[in-house]
N, C-alpha and C positions, 0 to 999 in steps of 0.2 A: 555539488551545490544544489541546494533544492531547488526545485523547479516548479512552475504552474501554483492554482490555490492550493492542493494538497500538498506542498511543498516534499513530492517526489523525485528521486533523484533515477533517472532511467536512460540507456542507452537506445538510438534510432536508427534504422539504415539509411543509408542514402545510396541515392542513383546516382551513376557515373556522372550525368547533364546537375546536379545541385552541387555534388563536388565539384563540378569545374566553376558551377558560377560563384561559389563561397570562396575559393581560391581565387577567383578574378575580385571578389569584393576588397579579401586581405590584403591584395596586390594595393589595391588602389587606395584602400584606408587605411596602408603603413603600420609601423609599431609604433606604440603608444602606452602610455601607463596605466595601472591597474586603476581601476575606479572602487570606493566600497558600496558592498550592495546594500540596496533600500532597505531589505528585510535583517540581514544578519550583521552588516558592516563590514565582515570579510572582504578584503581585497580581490576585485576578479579581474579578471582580464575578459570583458565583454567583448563580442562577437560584432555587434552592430554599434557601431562608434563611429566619432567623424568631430577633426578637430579636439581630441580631448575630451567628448562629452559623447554621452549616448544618444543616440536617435528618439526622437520624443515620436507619440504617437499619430502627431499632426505629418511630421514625413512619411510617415511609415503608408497612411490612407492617402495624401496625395502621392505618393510613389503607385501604391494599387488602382488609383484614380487613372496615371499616367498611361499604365498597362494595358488596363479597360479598353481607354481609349483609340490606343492603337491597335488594339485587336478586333477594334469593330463592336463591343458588347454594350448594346442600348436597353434603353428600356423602352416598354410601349409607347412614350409619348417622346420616343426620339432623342432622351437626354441621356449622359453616359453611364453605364450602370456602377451604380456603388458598391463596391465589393470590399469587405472587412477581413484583417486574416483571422477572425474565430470561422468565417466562413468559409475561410479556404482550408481548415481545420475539419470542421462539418462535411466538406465535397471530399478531402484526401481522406476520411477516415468510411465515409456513405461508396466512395469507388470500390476499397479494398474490402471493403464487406462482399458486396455484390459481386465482384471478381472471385468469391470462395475463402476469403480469409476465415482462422477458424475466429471463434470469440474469443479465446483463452490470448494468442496472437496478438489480434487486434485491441484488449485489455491495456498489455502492453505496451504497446507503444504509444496508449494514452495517456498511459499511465494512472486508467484507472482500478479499483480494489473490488469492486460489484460491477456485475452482468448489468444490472441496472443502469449503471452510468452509461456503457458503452453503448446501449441499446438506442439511446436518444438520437445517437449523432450517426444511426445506420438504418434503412430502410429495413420493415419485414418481407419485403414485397419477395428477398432473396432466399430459396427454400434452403438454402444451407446454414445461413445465419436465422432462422427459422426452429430451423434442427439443433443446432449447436444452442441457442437459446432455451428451449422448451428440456436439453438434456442437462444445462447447468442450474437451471429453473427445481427439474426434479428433483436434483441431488440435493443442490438448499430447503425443501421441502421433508428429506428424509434427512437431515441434519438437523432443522430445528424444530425443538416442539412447540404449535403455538396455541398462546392462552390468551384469557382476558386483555382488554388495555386496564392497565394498571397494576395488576395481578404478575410476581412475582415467577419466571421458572422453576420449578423445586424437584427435579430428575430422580429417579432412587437412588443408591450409591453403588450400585452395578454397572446402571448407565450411564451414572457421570462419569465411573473409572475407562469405558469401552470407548467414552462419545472421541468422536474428532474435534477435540476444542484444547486451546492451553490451558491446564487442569490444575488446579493450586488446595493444595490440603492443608487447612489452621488445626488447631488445636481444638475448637469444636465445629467444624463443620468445614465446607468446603465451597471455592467455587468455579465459574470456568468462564472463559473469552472467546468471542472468534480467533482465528489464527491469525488474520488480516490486523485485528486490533494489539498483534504484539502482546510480551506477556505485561502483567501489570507492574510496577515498579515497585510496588509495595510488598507482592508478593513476600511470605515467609519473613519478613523484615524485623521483625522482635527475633524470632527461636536462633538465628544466623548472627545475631548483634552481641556483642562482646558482654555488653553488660545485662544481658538476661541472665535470669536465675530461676530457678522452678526450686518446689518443694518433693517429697515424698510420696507425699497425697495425687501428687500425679503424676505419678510412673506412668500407670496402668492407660490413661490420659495420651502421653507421648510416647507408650509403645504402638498403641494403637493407630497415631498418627507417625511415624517412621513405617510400619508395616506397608502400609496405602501411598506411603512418600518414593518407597523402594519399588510398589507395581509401578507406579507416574513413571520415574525412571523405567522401567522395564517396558512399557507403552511407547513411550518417545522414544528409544529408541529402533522400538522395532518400526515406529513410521519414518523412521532418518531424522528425527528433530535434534541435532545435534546440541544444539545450546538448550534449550529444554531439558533434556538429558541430564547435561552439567547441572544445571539449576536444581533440579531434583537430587542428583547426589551430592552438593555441596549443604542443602540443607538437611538428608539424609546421616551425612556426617559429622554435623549441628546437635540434630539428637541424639546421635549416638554418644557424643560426647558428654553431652546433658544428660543422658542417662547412665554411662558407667561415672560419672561423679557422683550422683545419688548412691552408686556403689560405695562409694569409698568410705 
């Protein structure tokens, strides 16, 4: 099920002391029927329920109100401090930073796609998250090249072939993705479609793009992009076919 605004879908540890208290919750708020969810309508089987209906956000803050309270946590003018869970979000993800998590880690279990994001919700103050920062910083910096705002990428076709990017060859030209943005969906979608048809006039045209389609393939695989891979040689196999019918 996706999860959060990015609607990613991730797996989290937990500690012995969370598992016991989410097993004391299940305990106490029984089985019950799937609900469909807000976003997709799929049927889930929600976590936090009670009575048939899910926990609205108003228990959720007097619940953390409750807590507050009995733990003694004021604010300067003596009233109970207000604590939100994106805050307890911000403290669990600002702890494991500073404890030595690496970024790559910590990413994870926020499930965010950029150094960027993660950065927010963790102090610099931590020379390790410091280090780990300023070294994923580099690598993005010798990854892409940057130009004008406004002003188009235009890479030569050595370095689009080499670059670390999902790399897609048309019929006159070419282009490329971050890895994180997934390949495009349109990708090759004419030369792969049943009812394409090309002439003669451009052999020469779709040898040249099958050539560059067969490195893509030979690239992806040697970085483990297994489904890139595929992609590359199913539209590989596209032209090839496109071109011994020009044979016949």
């Amino acid at each position: 099920m996706p999860l959060g605004k990015l609607a990613t879908e991730r797996m989290v540890p937990l500690s012995a002391a969370t598992l016991a208290a989410l097993d004391e919750w299940v305990a106490l708020r029984g089985t019950h029927r799937p609900l469909p969810h807000p976003r997709t309508g799929v049927l889930t089987d929600f976590l936090f329920t009670r009575h048939g209906r899910r926990l609205g956000y108003t228990r959720l803050r007097n619940g953390l109100l409750t807590a507050a309270e009995s733990a003694g946590l004021h604010r300067p003018d003596g009233g109970v401090l207000m604590v939100t869970p994106h805050q307890l979000r911000h403290t669990w993800a600002t702890e494991l930073a500073n404890a030595g998590m690496s970024l790559q880690a910590l990413m994870s279990l926020l499930g965010h796609v950029t150094p960027q994001m993660t950065i927010r919700y963790a102090t610099l103050a931590s020379p390790t998250l410091r280090a780990a920062y300023d070294e994923a910083m580099g690598k993005m910096r010798r990854q892409f090249t940057l130009t004008p705002v406004g002003k188009p990428i235009l890479p030569d076709k050595v370095g689009w072939l080499h670059s670390e990017m999902l790399k897609t060859r048309v019929a006159h030209g070419y282009c490329a993705r971050h890895e994180s943005a997934g390949a495009c969906p349109y990708a090759n979608i004419c030369e792969t479609c049943d009812n394409y048809v090309t002439a003669p006039e451009f052999r020469d045209t779709l040898t040249d793009q099958l050539a560059d389609v067969q490195a893509l393939r030979t690239d992806a695989e040697c970085r483990g992009w297994t489904d890139e891979a595929a992609r590359h040689d199913r539209v590989a196999h596209a032209l090839t076919d496109h071109l011994q019918r020009l044979d016949r």
